[in-house]
C-alpha positions, 0 to 999 in steps of 0.5 A: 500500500502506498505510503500514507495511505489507510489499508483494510485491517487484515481481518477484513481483507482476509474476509472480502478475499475469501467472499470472492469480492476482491479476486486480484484484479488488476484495472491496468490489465482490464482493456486487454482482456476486454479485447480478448472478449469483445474484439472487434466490437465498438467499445468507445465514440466521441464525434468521429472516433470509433474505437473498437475493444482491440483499438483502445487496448493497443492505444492504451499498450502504446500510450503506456509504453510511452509514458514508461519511457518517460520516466512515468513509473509505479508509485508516481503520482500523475494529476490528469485533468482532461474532459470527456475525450477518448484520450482521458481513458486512454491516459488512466488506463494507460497509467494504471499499467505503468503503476503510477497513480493518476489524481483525478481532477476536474477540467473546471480546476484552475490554479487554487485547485491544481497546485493544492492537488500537486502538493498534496499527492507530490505529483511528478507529472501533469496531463492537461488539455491546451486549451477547453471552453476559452481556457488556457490551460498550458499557461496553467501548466506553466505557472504550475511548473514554476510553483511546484517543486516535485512537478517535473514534466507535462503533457498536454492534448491538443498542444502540438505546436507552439510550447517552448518549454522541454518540460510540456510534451504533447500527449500525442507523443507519448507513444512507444512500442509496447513493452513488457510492465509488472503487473499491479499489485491488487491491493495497492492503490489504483488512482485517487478520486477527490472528496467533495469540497467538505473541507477548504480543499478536496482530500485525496481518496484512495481507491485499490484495484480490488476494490474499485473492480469490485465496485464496477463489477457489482453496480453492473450486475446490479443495473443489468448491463450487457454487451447491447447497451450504449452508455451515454457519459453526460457528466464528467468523466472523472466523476465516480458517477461516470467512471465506475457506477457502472460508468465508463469501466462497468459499462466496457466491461460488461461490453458495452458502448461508452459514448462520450459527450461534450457537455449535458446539452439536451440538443447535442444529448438527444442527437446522440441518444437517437443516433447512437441508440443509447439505452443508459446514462447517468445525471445530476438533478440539474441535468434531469431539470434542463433535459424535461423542459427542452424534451418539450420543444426537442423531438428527437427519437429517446426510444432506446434510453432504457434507464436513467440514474440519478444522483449526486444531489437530493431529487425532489419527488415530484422531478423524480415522477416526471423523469418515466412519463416524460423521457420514456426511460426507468428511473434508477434513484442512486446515493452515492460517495467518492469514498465508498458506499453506493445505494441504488434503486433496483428495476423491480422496485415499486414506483413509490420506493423509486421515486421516494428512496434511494434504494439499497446499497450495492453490496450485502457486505455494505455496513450502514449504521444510522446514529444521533449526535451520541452515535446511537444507532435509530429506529427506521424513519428516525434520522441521523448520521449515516455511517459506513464501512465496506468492501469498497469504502475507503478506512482512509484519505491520503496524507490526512492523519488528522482529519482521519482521526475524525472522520472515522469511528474506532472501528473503520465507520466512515462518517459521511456527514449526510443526514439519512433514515431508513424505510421499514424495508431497509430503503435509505432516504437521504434528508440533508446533510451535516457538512458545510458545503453547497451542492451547486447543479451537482457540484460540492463547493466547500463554503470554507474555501470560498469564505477564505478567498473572499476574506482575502480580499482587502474589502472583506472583513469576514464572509459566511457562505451558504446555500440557497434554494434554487429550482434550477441548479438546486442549490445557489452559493450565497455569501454574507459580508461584512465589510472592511471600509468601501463595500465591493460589488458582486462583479469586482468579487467574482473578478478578484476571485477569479485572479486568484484561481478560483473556479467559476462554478465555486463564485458566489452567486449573490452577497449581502452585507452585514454588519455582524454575523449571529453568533451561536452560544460557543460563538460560533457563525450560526449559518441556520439563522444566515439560511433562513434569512437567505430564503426570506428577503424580508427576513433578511433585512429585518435581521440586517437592520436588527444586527446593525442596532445590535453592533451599535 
């Protein structure tokens, strides 16, 4: 196991080892034995590029090579930051054969984001795109190789020509003859996933062969997936949603078709779905919103979508009941987490279950406790905190003995901060969550992060973050201010933040200034009464006017 890394206590390796969940598989191996079985069968599209199985394995074999011969070798750590292009299944998998360990990061991470991830894993190496949707990403990966001290080398799709610096190779160039590589080590770390912005900056997930083959295996059993299905990859391929739930490795491995789209808009997605006859994909409930309005006025042919998963943010019901009777397709409900445990609805499941619940987890050798503040466990219906441990969640996160210590009960439980209940036959129902952080469209923004970007600017004394209700995006970040001297307009903010590398999708949506925040009796921001006050504007400036009389 990788230093720094929690392994499973011996007890419980020994125990998912002899169960037949982890049966020594290593994911590096994977494309080749796909290729033995499925040949000459489609396993990739993205535009024009059809690739079959044999295609991928041997650009993966050739990419792999390339990169050993670069230097790029086990137990490096390489941040791969690329949209859904074919080259970003082609580099992971490639790297997994080398026995480096690729950093998963999102193409929207700029350079707060990037530089955290580099100095946290101690990467030696960077794959990037030139350039995606007016962003320079080479100057990004300049900047990076003069801030960070480990980072040797780049390569960057797209950037045949023009880069100066010996250090930034064009990934097209990584190609080599292939080469004889040792086999991984299934117990090892594979890659990492990031968590989901509860803390100022996302901490590294270690995810093992065994257990992310586990992982991709079992969700394809449970969704039914066969080699006719056609995969539709709407969300971020680096998501855990989109990568293994079945995602891009459960889908090709039960031989299926990955088709891999741009972006979630509905005009280019249904094209796809009708010319590509796509059966399964998978959104956030932002996504389902922007898909149901333009299905009204889009009357592309959807008959082939048999299934739609949901997850990675609450789905109200009454969106849940549209999703059948409006695109045609079976719902699957999923809870799910970077770390480990995956819950999901199942296609015998009564409509109340799928539109109400989260469904089951995946695994029988899922544990889920449900506990109040005292870590008692609760009855069914009660809420609480879920708790979890399993075959494929995590014991810990990379490099952070401290936050472990809390994140974790004595026994391995992770604490997920999510607040849940249990149906009398054992559905889940997620209610909400303990962690400070605002689900933005599906994206976790950690109101920490946010609040110290702000306070940084000379403007602001103090910023207190929260989430908004939003009909659209589910969630808006709204942020209150307590100024520091002159106030500073919401578009001055968004452009100082942006200077210091913040991510769009992370820039508060509204600010109100104050000129206190309430304070909880251990003096503590009390961001209930801010939420509360957000959701009421009337509220709000009642509160405003009641704190200034206060301060004076």
């Amino acid at each position: 196991m990788l230093d720094g890394c929690t392994p499973w206590p011996a007890e419980f390796a020994a125990r998912y080892a002899d169960a037949g969940l982890w049966n020594g598989v290593d994911l590096g191996g994977l494309p080749r034995t796909w290729a033995d079985r499925y040949g000459d069968d489609i396993a990739l599209v993205h535009g024009p590029t059809r690739l079959t199985f044999t295609e991928l394995a041997d650009r993966i074999d050739r990419t792999a090579a390339g990169f050993a011969a670069r230097g790029i070798g086990a137990g490096e750590r390489v941040v791969l930051q690329l949209p859904n292009v074919p080259e970003f299944v082609v580099a992971a998998f490639a790297l997994f054969r080398t026995g480096a360990k690729p950093v998963f990061s999102l193409a929207s991470h700029r350079a707060n984001e990037i530089r955290h991830l580099l100095a946290v894993s101690g990467a030696s190496a960077f794959v990037t795109a030139r350039e995606h949707r007016g962003f320079d990403h080479v100057a990004l990966a300049e900047q990076m190789l003069a801030e960070a001290p480990e980072l040797r080398q780049v390569f960057v799709l797209g950037a045949e020509t023009g880069v100066a610096d010996p250090r930034i190779t064009p990934l097209a160039e990584v190609c080599a003859d292939p080469v004889p590589l040792l086999p991984n080590d299934p117990s090892d770390v594979a890659f990492f996933l990031l968590s989901g912005g509860t803390t100022a900056l996302p901490k590294l997930i270690p995810r093992t062969h065994d257990d992310y083959a586990y992982q991709t295996r079992t969700t394809s059993q449970v969704c039914e997936i066969d080699a006719a299905d056609v995969y539709l990859a709407v969300l971020p391929v680096e998501f855990n949603f989109t990568w293994g739930c079945p995602g891009v490795i459960g889908m090709l491995g039960a031989g299926a078709t990955v088709v891999l789209a741009d972006d979630p808009d509905p005009q280019r997605c249904f094209e796809l779905i009708e010319h590509e006859g796509v059966t399964f994909t998978s959104l956030v409930p932002t996504v389902a919103h922007l898909w149901l309005e333009a299905r009204e006025w889009l009357g592309n042919d959807l008959s082939s979508l048999a299934t739609v998963q949901i997850g990675g943010a609450k789905l109200q019901p009454e969106l849940a009941a549209r999703i059948g009777p409006e695109l045609g397709a079976r719902l699957q409900q999923v809870f799910g987490m970077a770390e480990g445990l995956l819950s999901m609805t199942r296609a015998d499941d009564d409509d109340e279950t799928v539109v109400h619940t989260q469904g089951r987890p995946i695994s029988p050798h899922d544990e889920v406790r449900i506990v109040d503040e005292h870590g008692v466990d609760v009855g069914p219906g009660a809420v609480g905190e879920l708790l979890t441990r399993g075959p494929y969640t995590l014991r810990g996160y990379y490099r952070a003995a401290e936050h472990n210590a809390r994140a974790f009960t004595a026994d391995g439980f992770y604490r997920s901060g999510d607040l849940a209940s249990r149906t009398g036959t054992g559905r889940l129902v997620i209610e909400g969550r303990i962690k400070d952080v605002v689900i933005r469209g599906g994206d976790k923004i950690s109101a920490v992060e946010v609040e110290s970007h702000l306070v940084a600017h000379p403007r602001i004394a103090a910023a207190a973050v929260v989430p908004v209700p939003d009909e659209f995006l589910g969630e808006r970040t709204f942020a209150f201010l307590v100024a520091d001297g002159l106030r500073t307009t919401l578009h001055e903010l968004k452009r100082a933040l942006r200077e210091r590398g913040l991510a769009d999708y992370k820039l508060p949506d509204r600010v109100e200034y104050v000129e206190a925040f309430p304070l909880t009796p251990l003096g503590k921001v009390d961001k209930k009464v801010l939420a509360a006050a957000a959701r009421h504007p009337d509220a709000l400036r009642d509160w405003a006017h009641a704190e200034l009389r206060k301060a004076s």
